[in-house]
N, CA, C and O of each residue as an XYZ file, in Angstrom:
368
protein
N     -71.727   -100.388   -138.321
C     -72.551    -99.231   -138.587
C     -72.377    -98.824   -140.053
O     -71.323    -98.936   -140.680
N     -73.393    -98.395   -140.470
C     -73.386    -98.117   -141.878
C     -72.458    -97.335   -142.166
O     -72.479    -96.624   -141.162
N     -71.214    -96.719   -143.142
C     -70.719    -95.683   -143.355
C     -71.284    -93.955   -143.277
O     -70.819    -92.918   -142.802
N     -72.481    -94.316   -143.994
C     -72.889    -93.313   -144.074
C     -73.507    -92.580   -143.166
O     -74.010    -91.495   -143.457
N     -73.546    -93.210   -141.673
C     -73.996    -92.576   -140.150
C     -73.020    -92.156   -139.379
O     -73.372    -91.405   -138.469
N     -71.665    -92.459   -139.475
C     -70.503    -92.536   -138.955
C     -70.565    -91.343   -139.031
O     -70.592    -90.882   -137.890
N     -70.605    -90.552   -139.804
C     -69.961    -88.800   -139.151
C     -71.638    -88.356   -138.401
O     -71.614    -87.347   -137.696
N     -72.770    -88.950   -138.525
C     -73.899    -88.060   -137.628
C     -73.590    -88.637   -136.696
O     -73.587    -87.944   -135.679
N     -73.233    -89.946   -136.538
C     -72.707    -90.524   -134.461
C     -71.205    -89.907   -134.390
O     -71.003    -89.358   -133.307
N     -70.358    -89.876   -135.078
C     -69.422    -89.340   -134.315
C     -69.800    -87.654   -133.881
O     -69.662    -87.348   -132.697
N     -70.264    -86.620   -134.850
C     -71.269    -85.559   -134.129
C     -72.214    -85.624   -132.980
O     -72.159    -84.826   -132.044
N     -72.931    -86.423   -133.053
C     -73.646    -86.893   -131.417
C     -72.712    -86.821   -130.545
O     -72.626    -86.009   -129.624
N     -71.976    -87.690   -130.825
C     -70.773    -88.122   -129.525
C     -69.986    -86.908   -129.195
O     -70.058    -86.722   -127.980
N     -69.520    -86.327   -129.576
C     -68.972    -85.197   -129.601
C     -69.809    -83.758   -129.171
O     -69.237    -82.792   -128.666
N     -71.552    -83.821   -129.531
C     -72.343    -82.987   -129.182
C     -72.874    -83.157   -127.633
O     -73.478    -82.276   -127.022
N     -72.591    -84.241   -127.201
C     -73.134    -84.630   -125.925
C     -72.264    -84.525   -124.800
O     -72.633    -84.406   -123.632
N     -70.290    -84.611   -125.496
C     -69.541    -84.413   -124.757
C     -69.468    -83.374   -124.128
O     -69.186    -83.253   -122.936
N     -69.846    -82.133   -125.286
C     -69.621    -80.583   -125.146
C     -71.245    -80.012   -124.300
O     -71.462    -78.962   -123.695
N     -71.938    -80.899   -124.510
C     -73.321    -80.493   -123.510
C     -72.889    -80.481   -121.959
O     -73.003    -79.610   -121.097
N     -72.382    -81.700   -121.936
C     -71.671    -81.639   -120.373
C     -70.703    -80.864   -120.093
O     -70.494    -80.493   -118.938
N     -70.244    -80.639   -120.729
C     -69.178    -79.735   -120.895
C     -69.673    -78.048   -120.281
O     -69.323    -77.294   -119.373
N     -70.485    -78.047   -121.180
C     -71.128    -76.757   -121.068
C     -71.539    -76.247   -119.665
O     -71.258    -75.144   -119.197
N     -72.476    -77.543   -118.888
C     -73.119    -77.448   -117.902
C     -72.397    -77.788   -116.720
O     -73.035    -77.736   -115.669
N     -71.210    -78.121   -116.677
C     -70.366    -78.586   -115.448
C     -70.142    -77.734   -114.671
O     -69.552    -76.756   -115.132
N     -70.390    -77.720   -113.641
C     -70.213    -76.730   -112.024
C     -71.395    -75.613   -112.606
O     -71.377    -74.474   -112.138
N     -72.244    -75.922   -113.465
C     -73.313    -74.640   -113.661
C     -74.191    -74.892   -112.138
O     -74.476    -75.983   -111.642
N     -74.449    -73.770   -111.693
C     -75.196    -73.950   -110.418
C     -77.097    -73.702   -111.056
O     -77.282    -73.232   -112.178
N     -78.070    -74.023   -110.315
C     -79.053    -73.788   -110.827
C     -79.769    -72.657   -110.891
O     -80.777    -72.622   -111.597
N     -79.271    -71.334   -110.011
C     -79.322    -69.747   -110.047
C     -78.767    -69.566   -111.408
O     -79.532    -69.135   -112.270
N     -77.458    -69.855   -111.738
C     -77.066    -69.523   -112.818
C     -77.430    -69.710   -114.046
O     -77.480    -68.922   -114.990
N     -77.779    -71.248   -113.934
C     -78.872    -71.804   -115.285
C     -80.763    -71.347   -115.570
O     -81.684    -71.507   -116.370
N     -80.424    -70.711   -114.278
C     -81.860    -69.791   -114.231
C     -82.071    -68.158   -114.736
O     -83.094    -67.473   -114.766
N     -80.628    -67.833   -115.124
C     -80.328    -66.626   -115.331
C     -81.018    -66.184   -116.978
O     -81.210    -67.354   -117.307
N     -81.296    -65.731   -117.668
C     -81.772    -65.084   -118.601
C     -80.929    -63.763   -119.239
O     -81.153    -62.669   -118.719
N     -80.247    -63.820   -120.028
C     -79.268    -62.678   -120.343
C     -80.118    -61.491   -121.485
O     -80.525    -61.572   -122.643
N     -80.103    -60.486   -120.504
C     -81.341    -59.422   -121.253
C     -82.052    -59.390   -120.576
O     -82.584    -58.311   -120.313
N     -82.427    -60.549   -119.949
C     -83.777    -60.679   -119.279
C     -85.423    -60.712   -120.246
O     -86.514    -60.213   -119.971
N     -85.045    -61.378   -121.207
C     -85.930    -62.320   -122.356
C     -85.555    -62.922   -123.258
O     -86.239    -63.051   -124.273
N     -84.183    -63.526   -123.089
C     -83.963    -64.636   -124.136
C     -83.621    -65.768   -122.943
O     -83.298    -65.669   -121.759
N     -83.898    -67.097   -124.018
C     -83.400    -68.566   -122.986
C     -82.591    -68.738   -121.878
O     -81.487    -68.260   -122.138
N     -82.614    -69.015   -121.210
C     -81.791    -68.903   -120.095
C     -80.915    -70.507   -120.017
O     -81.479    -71.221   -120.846
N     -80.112    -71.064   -119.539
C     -79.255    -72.239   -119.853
C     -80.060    -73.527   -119.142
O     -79.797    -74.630   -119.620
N     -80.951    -73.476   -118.117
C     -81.641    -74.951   -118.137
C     -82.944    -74.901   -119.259
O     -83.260    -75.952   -119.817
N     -83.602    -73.769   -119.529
C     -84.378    -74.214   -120.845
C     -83.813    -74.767   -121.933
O     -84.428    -75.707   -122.437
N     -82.636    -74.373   -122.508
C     -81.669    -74.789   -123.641
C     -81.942    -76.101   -122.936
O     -82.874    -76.691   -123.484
N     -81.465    -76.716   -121.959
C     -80.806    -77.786   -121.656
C     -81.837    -78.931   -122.041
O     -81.603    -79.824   -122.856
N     -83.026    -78.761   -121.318
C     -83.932    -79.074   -121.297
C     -84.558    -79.499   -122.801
O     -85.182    -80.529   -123.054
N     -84.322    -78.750   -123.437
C     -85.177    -78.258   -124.967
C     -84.122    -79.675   -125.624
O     -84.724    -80.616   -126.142
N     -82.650    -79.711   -125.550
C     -81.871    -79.959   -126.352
C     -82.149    -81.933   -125.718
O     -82.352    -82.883   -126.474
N     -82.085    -81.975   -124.630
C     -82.369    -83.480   -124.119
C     -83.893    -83.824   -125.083
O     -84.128    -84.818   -125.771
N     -84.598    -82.850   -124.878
C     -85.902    -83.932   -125.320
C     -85.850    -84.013   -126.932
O     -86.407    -84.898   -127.581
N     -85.084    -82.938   -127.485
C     -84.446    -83.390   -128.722
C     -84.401    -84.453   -129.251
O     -84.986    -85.028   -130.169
N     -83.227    -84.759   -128.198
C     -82.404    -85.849   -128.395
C     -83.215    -87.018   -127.926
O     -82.889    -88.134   -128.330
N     -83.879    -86.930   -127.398
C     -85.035    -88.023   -127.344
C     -85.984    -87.937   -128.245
O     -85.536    -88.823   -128.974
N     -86.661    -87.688   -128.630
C     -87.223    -87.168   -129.961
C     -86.661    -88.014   -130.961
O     -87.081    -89.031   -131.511
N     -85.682    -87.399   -131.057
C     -84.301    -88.477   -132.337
C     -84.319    -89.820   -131.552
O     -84.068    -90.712   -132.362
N     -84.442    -90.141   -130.766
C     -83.714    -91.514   -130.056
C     -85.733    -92.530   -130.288
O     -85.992    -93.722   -130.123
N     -86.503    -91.584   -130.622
C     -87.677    -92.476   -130.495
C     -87.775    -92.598   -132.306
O     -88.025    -93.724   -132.735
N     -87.622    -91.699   -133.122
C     -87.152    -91.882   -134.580
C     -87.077    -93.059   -135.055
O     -87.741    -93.925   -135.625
N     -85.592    -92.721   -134.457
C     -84.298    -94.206   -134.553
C     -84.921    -95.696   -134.281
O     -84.885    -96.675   -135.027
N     -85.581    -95.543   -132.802
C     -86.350    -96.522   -131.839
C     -87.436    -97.184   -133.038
O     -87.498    -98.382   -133.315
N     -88.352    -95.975   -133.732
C     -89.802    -96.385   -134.708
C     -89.006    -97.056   -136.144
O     -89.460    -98.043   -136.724
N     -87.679    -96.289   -136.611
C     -87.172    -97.142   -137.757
C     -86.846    -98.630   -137.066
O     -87.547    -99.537   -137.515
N     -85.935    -98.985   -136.094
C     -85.870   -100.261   -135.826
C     -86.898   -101.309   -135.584
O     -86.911   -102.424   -136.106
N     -87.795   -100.806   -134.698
C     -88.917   -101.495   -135.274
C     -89.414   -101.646   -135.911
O     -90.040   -102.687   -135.714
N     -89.777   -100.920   -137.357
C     -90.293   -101.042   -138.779
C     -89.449   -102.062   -139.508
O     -89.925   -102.887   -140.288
N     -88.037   -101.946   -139.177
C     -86.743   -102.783   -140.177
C     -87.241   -104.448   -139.595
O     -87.468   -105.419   -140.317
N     -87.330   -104.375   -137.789
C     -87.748   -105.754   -137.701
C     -89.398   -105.842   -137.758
O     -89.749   -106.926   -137.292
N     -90.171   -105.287   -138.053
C     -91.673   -105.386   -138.152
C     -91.735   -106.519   -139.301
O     -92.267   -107.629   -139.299
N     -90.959   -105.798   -140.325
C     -91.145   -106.409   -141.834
C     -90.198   -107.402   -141.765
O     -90.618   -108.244   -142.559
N     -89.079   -107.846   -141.250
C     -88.457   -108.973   -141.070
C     -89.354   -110.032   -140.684
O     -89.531   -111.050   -141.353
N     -89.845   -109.801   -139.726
C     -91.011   -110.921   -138.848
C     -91.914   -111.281   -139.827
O     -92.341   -112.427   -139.679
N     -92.457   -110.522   -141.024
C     -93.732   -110.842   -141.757
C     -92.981   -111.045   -143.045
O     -93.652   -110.812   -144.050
N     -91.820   -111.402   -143.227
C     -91.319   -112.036   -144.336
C     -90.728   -113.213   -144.434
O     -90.385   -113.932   -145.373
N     -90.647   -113.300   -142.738
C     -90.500   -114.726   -142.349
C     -92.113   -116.116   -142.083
O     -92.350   -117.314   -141.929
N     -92.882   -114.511   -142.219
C     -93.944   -115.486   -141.713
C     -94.151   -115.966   -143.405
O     -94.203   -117.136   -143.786
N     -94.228   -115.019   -144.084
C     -94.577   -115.060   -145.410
C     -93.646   -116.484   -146.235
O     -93.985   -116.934   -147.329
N     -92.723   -116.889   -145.606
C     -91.978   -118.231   -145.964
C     -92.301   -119.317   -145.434
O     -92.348   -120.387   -146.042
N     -92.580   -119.140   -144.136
C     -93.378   -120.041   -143.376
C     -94.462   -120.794   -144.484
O     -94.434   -121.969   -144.851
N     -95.313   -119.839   -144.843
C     -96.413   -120.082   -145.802
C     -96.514   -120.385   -146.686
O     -97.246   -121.224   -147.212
N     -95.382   -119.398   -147.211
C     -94.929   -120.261   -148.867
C     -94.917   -122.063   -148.782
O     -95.573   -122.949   -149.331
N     -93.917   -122.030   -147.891
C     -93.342   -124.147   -147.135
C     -94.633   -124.620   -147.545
O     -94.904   -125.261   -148.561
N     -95.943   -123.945   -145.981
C     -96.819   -125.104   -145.848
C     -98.011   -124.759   -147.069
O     -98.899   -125.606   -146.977
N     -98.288   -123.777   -148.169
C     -98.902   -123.951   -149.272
C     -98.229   -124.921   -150.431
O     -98.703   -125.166   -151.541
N     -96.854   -125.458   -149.797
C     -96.642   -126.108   -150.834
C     -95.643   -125.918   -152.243
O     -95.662   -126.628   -153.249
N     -95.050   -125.102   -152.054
C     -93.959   -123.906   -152.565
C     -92.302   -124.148   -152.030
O     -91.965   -124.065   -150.849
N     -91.501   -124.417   -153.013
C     -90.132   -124.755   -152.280
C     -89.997   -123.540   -151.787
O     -90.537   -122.469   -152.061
N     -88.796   -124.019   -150.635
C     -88.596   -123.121   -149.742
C     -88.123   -121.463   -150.545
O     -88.093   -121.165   -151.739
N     -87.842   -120.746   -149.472
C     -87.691   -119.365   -150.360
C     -86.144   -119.609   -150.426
O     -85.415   -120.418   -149.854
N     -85.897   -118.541   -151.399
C     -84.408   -118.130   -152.186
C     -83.850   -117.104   -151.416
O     -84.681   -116.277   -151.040
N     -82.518   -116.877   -151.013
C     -81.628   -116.415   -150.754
C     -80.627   -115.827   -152.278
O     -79.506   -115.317   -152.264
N     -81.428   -116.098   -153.367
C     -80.606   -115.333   -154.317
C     -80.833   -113.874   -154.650
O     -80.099   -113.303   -155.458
């Protein structure tokens, strides 16, 4: 993994621990509760924070496919180079 992701996954990991965390033995009366009686109540949070995190996880999902999109068409692009007749491509 790149260095420079290592502290946003070790935060994930750690944010997901404490999600469960949060919600363990929550009953669903309770996660239905609303404190005031008009702010979020704990399965909307919950809810809100998963599709988040999916949200981020389809991101992630659209960069990996872009990283191999352009892999595939730079391979094709050598392919072509070969059969137009062009030494092979460089690795320098």
């Amino acid at each position: 993994m790149d260095p420079r992701l290592q502290g946003l996954a070790a935060q994930l990991a750690l944010q997901s621990k404490l999600f469960l965390n949060c919600l363990d033995g929550v009953t669903d009366d309770a996660a239905a509760v609303r404190a005031g009686g008009t702010t979020n109540n704990m399965a909307f949070l919950a809810a809100h924070l998963v599709d988040s995190r999916h949200w981020l996880a389809r991101v992630v999902g659209t960069i990996a496919f872009l990283v191999h999109h352009e892999a595939y068409h730079i391979g094709q692009l050598a392919l072509l180079r070969r059969y137009t007749g062009s030494p092979a491509m460089s690795y320098r």
